[in-house]
C-alpha positions in Angstrom: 0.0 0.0 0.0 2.7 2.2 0.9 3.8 2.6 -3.5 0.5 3.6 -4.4 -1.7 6.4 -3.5 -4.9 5.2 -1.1 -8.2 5.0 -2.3 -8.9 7.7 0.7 -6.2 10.4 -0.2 -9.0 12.6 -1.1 -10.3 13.1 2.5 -7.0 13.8 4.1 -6.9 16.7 5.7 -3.8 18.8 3.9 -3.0 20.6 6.8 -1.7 16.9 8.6 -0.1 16.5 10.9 0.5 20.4 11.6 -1.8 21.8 14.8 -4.7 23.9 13.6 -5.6 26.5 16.1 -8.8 28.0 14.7 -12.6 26.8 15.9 -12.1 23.0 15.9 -15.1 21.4 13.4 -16.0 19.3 16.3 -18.2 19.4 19.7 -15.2 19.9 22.3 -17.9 19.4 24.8 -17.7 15.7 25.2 -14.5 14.1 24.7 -14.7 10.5 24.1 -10.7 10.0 25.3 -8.2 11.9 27.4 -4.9 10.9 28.9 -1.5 12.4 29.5 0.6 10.8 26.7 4.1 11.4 24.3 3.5 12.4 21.1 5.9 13.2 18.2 5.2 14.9 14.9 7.4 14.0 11.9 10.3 12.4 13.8 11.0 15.5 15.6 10.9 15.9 19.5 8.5 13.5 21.6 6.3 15.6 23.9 4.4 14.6 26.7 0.8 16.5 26.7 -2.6 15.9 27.7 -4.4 14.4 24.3 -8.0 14.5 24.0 -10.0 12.8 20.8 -13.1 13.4 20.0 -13.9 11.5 16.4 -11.1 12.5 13.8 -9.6 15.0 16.0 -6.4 15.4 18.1 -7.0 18.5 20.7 -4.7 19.7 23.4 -4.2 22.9 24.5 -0.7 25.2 23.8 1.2 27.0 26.8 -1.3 30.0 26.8 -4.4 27.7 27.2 -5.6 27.8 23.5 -7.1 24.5 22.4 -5.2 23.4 18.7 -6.0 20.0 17.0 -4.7 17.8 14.4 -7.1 16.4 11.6 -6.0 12.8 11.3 -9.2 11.0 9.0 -8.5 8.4 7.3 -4.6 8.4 8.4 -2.8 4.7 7.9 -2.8 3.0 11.3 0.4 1.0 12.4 0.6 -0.2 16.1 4.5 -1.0 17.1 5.1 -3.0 19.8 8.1 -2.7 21.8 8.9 -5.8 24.0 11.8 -4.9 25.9 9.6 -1.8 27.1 6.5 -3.1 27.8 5.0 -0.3 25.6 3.6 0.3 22.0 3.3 3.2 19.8 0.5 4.3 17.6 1.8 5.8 14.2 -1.0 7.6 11.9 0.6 8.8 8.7 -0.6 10.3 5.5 1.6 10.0 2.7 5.4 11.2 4.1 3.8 12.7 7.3 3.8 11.1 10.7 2.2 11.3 14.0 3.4 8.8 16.9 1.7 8.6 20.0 3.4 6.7 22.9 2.3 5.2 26.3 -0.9 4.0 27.3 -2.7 3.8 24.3 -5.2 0.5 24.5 -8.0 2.4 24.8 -6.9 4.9 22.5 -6.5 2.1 19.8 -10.3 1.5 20.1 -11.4 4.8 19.3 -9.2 5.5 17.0 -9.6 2.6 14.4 -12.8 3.9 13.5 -11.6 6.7 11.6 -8.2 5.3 10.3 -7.4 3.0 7.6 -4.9 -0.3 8.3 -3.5 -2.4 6.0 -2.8 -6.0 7.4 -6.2 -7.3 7.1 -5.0 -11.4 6.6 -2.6 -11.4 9.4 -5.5 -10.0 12.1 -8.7 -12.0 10.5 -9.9 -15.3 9.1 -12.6 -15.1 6.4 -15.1 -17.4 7.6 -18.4 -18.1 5.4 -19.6 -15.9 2.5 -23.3 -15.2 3.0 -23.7 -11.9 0.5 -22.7 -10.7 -2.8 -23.0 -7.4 -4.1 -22.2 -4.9 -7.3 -18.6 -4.4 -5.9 -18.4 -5.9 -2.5 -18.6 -10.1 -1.1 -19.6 -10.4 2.6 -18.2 -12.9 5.1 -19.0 -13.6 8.6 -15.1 -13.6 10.0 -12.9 -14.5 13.2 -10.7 -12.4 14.7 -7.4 -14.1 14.9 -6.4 -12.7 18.0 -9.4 -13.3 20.5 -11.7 -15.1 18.5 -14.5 -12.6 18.4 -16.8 -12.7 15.2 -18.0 -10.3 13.0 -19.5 -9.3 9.4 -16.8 -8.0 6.7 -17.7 -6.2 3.5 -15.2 -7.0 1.1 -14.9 -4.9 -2.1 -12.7 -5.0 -4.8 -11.0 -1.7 -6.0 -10.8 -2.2 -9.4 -14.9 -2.4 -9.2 -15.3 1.2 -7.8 -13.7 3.3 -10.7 -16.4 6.0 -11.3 -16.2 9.5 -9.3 -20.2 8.4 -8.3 -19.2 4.6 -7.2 -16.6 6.4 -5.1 -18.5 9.2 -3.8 -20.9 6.6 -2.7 -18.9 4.7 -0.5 -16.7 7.3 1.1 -20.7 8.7 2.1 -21.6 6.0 3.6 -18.4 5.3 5.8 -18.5 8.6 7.1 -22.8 8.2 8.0 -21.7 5.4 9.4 -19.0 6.6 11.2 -21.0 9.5 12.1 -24.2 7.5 13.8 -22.2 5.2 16.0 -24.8 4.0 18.5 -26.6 1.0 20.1 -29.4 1.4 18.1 -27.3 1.8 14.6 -24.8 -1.0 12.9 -21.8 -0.5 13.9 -18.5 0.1 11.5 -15.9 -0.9 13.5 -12.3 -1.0 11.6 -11.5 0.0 8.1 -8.8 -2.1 6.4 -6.7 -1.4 2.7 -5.1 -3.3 0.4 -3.6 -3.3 -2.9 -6.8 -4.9 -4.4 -9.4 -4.9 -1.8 -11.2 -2.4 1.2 -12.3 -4.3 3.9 -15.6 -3.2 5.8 -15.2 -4.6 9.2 -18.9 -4.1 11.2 -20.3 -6.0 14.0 -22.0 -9.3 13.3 -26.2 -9.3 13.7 -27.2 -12.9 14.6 -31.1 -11.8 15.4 -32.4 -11.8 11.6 -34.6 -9.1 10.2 -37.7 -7.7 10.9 -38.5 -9.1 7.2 -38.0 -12.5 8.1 -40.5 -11.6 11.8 -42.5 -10.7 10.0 -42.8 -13.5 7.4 -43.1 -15.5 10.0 -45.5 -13.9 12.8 -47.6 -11.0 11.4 -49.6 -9.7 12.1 -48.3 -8.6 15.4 -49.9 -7.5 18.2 -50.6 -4.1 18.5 -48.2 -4.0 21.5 -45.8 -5.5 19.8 -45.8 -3.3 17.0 -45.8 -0.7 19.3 -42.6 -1.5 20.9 -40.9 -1.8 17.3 -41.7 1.4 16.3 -41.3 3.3 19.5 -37.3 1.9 19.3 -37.0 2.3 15.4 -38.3 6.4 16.2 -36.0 6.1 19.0 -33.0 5.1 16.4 -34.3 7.6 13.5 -34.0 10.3 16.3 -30.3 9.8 16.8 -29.6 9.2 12.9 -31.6 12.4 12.5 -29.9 14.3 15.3 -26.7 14.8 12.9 -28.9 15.7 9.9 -29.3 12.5 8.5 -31.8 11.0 6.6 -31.8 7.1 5.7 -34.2 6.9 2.8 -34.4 3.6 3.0 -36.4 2.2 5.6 -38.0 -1.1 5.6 -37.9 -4.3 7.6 -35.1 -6.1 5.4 -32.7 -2.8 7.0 -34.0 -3.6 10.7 -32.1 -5.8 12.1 -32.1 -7.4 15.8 -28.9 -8.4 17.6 -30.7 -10.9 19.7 -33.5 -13.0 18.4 -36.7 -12.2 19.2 -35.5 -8.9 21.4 -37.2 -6.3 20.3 -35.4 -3.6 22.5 -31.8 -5.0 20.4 -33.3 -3.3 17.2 -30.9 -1.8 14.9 -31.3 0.3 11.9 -28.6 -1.0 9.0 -27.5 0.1 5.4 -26.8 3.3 4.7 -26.1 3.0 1.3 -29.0 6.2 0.8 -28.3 7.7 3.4 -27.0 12.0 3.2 -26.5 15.3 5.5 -29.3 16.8 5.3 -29.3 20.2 3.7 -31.5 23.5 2.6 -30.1 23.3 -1.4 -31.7 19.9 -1.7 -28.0 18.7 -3.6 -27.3 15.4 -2.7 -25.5 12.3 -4.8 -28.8 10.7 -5.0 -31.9 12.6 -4.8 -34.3 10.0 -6.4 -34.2 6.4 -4.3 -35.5 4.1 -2.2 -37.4 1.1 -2.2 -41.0 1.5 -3.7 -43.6 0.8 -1.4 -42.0 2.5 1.7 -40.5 5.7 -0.2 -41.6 8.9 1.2 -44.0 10.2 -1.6 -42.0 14.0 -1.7 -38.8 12.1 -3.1 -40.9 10.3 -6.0 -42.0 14.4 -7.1 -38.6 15.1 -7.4 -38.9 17.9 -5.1 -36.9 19.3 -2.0 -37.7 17.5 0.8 -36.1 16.9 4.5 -36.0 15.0 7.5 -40.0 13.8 7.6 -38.9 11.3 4.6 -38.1 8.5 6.8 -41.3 9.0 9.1 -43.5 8.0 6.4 -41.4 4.8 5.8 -41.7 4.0 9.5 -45.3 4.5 8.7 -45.2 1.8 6.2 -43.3 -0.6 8.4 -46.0 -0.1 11.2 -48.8 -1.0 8.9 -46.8 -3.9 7.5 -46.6 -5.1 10.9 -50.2 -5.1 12.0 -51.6 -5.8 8.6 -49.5 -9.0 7.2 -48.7 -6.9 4.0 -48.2 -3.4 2.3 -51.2 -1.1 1.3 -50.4 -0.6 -2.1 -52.5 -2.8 -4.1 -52.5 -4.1 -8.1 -50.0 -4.8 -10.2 -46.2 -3.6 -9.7 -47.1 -0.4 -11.5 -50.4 0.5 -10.4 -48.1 0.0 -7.1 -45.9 2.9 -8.0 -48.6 5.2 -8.9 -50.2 4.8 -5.4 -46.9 5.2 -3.7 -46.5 8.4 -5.6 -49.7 9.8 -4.4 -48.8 8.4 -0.9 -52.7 8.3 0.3 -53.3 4.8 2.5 -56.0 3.4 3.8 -55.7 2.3 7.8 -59.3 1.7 8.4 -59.1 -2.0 8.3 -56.3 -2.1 10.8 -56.9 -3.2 14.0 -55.6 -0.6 15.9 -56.8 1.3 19.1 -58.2 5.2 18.3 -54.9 6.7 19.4 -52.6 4.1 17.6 -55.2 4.6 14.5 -54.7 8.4 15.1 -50.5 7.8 15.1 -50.1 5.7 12.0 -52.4 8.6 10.1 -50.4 11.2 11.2 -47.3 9.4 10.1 -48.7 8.5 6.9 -49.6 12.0 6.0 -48.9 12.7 2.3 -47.9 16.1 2.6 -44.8 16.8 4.8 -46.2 20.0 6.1 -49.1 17.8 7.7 -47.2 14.7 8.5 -46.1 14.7 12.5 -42.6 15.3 13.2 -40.6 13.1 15.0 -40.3 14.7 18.5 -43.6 15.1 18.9 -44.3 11.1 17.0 -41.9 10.2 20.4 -44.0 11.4 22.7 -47.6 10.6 21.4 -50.1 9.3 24.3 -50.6 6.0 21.7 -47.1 4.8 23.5 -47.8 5.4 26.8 -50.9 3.3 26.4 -49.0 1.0 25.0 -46.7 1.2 28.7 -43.1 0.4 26.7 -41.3 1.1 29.8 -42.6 -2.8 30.9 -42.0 -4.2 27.5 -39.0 -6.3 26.8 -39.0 -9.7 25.2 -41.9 -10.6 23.0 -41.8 -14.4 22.5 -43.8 -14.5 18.9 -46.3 -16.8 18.7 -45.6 -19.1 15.4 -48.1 -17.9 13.2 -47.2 -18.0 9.4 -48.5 -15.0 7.2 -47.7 -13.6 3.7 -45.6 -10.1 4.1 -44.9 -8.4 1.1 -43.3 -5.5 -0.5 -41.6 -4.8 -4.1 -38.3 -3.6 -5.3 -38.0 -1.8 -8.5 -35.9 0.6 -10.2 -36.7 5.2 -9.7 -36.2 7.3 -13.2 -37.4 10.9 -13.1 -40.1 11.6 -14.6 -40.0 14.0 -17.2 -41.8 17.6 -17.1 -43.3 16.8 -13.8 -44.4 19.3 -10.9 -45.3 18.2 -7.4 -47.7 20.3 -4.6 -45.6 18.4 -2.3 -42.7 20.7 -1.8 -40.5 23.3 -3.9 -39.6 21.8 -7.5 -35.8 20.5 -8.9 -33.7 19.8 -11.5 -34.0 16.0 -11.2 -30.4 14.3 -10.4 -29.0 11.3 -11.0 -31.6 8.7 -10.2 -30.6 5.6 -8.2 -31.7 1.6 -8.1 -32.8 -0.4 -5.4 -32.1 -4.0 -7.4 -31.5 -6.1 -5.0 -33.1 -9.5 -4.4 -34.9 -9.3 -1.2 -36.2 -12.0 1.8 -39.7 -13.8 0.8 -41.0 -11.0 3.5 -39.8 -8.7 0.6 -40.8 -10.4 -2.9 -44.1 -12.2 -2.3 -46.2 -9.4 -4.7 -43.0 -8.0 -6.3 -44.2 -9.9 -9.3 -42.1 -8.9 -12.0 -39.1 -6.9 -11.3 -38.9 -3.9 -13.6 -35.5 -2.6 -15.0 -37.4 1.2 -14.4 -40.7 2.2 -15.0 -42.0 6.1 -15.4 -44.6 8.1 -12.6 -47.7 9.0 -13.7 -50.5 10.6 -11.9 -53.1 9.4 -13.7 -52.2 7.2 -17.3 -54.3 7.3 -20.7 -53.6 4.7 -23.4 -51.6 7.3 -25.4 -49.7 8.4 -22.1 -48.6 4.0 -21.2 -47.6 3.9 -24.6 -45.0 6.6 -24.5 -43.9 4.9 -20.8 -43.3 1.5 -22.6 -41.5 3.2 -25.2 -39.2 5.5 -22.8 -39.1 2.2 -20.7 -37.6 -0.1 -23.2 -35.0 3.0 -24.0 -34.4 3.1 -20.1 -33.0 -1.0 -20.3 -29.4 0.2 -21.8 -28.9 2.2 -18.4 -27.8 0.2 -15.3 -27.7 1.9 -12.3 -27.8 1.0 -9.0 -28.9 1.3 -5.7 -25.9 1.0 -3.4 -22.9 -0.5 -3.4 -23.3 -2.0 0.3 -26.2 -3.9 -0.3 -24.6 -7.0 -1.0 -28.1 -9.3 -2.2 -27.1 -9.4 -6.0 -27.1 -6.2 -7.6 -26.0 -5.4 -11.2 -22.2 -6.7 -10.9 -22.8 -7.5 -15.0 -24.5 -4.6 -15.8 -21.7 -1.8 -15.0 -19.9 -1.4 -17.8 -22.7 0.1 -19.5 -22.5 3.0 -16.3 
């Protein structure tokens, strides 16, 4: 790695490792780590100072009691051990500059890692079973050599990811998920390079899917689907808190980390995922999986943090209904997802959960709840959560359902639900999903065009724009690893 230039060198900071002493970009308010340790910058004199890190940052403070910080994201990580000592020294270097930190640095290791890149990936883990495969990455379940500890590896190749968008892509996602590191969020964990490969490393899930619950159990109880929303709110609220939307909520992305503990939820794949922000320009404006997409983003319109409650929306009536409420044929589908109206009367719901899932469902942002005041709606404290922990599901078989199809813009379109774009690139969601996920897919479409209401003359001019829409391939993310279009890229 060392003779060729890493696939990261485009987030270094350029001012490493030289102490910045303007407004750190980060909240100095709570420090994650802080210990009196040596440090030495570009072999020159080791100095003992009182380090604090918080994220990507280095702080201490000079002589005069001004705080200055080093930048060190995405630095190479080398641990050296020094036996006759007793000690080891972290070295973070970008190209020929160096940072070594000396002394007791255990605990430092663990933050660190999570914002650095290593490069001995074989020597420190054992590829154990392959269970995904993806546009550009493999997944394997793998076994720490050192303590044995297990966990899920995204493995992609480098000579996949040679488009400015497939790049862009993943470096977004790696820095959400460095970003939302939390108990209710997958966890990246260490970040590994090689000459031909990136390595993912992430905790391992064993408690399946709400997809595959739900296959299995719906409907649910009210209660129960009242505790699963409650702690997927819960999670949306911290993913939120930093300006985040997912865009790409559904039960295949909620994961448990115990089976059949509901309070071990987890909110997974980020691969959508973007900061949040007032000119509405993001590398994907268009995506999401049809069925649980926020209506605003099929219009092609500015939109912000309410897109995900209307997926959680969706999830909530998928759980106490034993399918999604979009009815007909894949594309009659589409068209009722674009106009976002559903039906909850036949659910069988109590008149303050019915009066939640409508106010979550609302088509227009500007009427739909937002999520502060969704936490705190009496329909949960009815519910008592606070005495809710492990639902043991009663083994009840039930079809669940949802689609998966491809988003192109629709052409001269205007929407009442928010301020109108300039359509971007759009974005796939191809993947092949759990039975939870593909019982009334039907067909899967290669892209299909919105229309609010379609004539004869208006499906004929889809088909046709349709079948000239086949030569593009584009995909949804390059970490969802269930079989998207590895074949299809060179047309990109």
């Amino acid at each position: 790695m060392a003779a060729t230039q890493s696939f990261f060198s485009e987030t270094y900071d350029t001012r490493f490792p030289t102490w910045c002493y303007e407004a750190c970009p980060c909240d100095t308010q709570s420090i994650t780590f802080s210990a009196h340790l040596k440090i030495q910058i570009n072999n020159g004199k080791w100095k003992t100072k009182l380090l604090q890190i918080k994220n990507e940052f280095i702080l201490t403070n000079t002589k005069q009691n001004d705080l200055k910080w080093i930048c060190y994201l995405n630095a190479s990580l080398k641990i050296i051990k020094n036996p006759r000592e007793q000690t080891s020294t972290l070295e973070l270097s970008q190209g020929q500059n160096l940072v070594a930190i000396r002394g007791d640095i255990e605990n430092l290791i663990k933050i660190i890692k999570r914002y650095t890149v290593q490069e001995e990936f074989r020597m420190k883990f054992q590829l154990v079973k392959k269970f995904g495969q993806g546009a550009f990455a493999e997944v394997y379940s793998a076994k720490k050599k050192q303590t044995d500890d297990y966990f899920a590896v995204k493995m992609f190749e480098k000579s996949f990811i040679n488009s400015h968008l497939d790049k862009q892509s993943l470096l977004k996602e790696i820095k959400v998920l460095r970003t939302i590191y939390h108990e209710s969020t997958v966890s990246l964990l260490e970040l590994y390079e090689t000459q031909c490969y990136i390595y993912v490393v992430m905790e391992l899930l064993k408690g399946g899917n709400l997809s595959s619950y739900l296959d299995k159990y719906a409907p649910l109880s009210e209660k129960q689907t009242a505790q699963i929303i409650y702690k997927l709110l819960v999670s949306l609220n911290h993913i939120n808190s930093f300006g985040i939307f997912h865009r790409d909520l559904k039960p295949d992305n909620i994961v448990f980390r115990e089976k059949g503990n509901f309070d071990s939820l987890c909110v997974t794949d980020y691969g959508l995922a973007d900061f949040y922000n007032q000119e509405a320009k993001y590398l994907f404006h268009r995506c999401g999986s049809v069925g649980f997409v926020a209506p605003e983003i099929l219009h092609d319109c500015a939109y912000d943090l309410k897109v995900d409650l209307y997926s959680v929306g969706i999830i909530m009536y998928c759980a106490l209904s034993g399918t999604i409420p979009f009815e007909g044929n894949t594309h009659q589908k589409v068209q009722q997802n674009y106009k976002g109206e559903v039906k909850t009367s036949n659910l069988n719901l109590s008149p303050k959960g019915l009066q939640f899932i409508n106010s979550i469902l609302q088509p227009y942002p500007s009427k739909r709840i937002d999520l502060q005041d969704a936490l705190i709606h009496p329909w949960f404290l009815e519910q008592n959560l606070s005495n809710l922990k492990v639902f043991k599901l009663k083994n009840k078989k039930a079809s669940i359902t949802n689609q998966n199809v491809m988003l192109t813009p629709p052409i001269g379109k205007s929407s009442p639900f928010s301020t109108p774009r300039s359509p971007q690139s759009p974005i796939t969601n191809p993947s092949q999903q759990s039975s939870f996920l593909t019982k009334i897919a039907g067909k899967k479409l290669s892209n299909f065009q919105l229309e609010d209401d379609s004539t004869p003359r208006e499906s004929q001019r889809c088909n046709t724009q349709c079948n000239f829409l086949k030569k593009i391939a584009i995909r949804k993310s390059i970490f969802n690893h269930l079989e998207p279009l590895k074949r299809q890229k060179q047309t990109e």
